[in-house]
Each structure stands twice: as C-alpha cells, then as structure tokens.
C-alpha positions in Angstrom: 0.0 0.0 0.0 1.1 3.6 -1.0 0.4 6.5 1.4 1.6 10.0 1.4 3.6 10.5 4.6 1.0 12.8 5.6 -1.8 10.4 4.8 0.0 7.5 6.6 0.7 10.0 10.0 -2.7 10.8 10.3 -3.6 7.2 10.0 -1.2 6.1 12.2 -2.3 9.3 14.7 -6.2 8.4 14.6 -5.4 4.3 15.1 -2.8 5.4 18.1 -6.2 7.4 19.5 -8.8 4.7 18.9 -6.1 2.2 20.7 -5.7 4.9 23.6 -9.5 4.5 24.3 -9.4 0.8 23.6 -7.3 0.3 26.6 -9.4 2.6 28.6 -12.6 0.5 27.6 -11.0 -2.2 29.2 -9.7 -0.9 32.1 -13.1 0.3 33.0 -15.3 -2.8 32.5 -12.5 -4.4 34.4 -13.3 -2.1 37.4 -16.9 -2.0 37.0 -17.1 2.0 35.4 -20.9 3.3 34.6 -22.4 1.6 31.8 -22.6 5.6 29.6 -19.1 6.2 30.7 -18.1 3.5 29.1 -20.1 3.4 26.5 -19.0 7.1 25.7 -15.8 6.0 25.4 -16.6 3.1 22.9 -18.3 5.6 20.7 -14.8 8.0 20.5 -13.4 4.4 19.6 -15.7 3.9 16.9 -15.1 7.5 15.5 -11.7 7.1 15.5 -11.8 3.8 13.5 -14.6 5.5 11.1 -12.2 8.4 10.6 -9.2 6.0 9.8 -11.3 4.8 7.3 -11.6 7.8 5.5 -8.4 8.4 5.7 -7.6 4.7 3.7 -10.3 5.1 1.5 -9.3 8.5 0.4 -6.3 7.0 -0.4 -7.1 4.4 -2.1 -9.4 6.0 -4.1 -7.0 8.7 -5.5 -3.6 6.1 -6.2 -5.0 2.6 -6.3 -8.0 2.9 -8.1 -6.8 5.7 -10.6 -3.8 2.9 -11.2 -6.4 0.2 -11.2 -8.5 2.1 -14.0 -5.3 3.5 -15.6 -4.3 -0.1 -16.0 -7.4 -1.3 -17.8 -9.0 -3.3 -14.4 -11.5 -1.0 -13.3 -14.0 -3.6 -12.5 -11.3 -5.2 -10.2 -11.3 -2.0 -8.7 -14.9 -1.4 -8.1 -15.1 -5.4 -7.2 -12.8 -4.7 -3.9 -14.6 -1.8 -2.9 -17.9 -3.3 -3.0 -16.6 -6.3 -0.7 -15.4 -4.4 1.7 -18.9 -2.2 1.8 -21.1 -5.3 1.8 -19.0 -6.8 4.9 -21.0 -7.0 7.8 
C-alpha cells in the first residue's frame, strides 16, 4: 500500500487514538465503570476507526483505483470496494 507520509501519519495518529481509548474501555469494564461512561468512550473508539477509514479510502481512491482504472481493471477496482462495503 502507498500513502503519502501525511496520509500515513494521520492514519497512524487516529489508530494510536482509537487504541488509547481501547485500553481505557478495558480498564473500565475491568473495574466495573458506569455503563454511559463507558459506553462514551466506545463511541470516541468507533469515531476514531470510522475516521481511519476515511483516511484509507481516500487514499485508495485517488492512487489505487486511478492505477487500477489506468491499468485497464476497473471492475477489479470497483469489485474490492464493493466487498469491503457489503461486509457486515
């Protein structure tokens, strides 16, 4: 995978946050914390990981695909995009 540096740091930033509240999850259910406390903090993990995915996508989109489509396999393209969209 290619990234820009600055599309790789602010991967690497928003993954190093989501982790950051990941162990804090865990600490709290392991000491019994309020259910919306903790819940609270499993949404900022879930942000984090929906932001990371912009991140990746946007990059994909504008060096993989254009080298998919430049390359004559745009379908492939389009085919790995709409797997990963249709995962549940």
């Amino acid at each position: 995978m290619f990234m820009t540096k600055t599309k790789k740091e602010d991967a690497l930033h928003r993954l190093k946050i989501a982790h950051g509240h990941l162990e804090k999850i865990i600490e709290m259910v392991e000491n019994d914390a309020y259910c919306i406390d903790v819940l609270t903090q499993t949404k900022a993990v879930q942000q984090a990981l929906k932001k990371t995915d912009e991140v990746l996508l946007e990059n994909h989109l504008s060096c993989c695909v254009v080298d998919h489509i430049k390359g004559g396999r745009a379908k492939q393209a389009t085919d790995e995009i709409m797997k990963v969209f249709s995962q549940r």
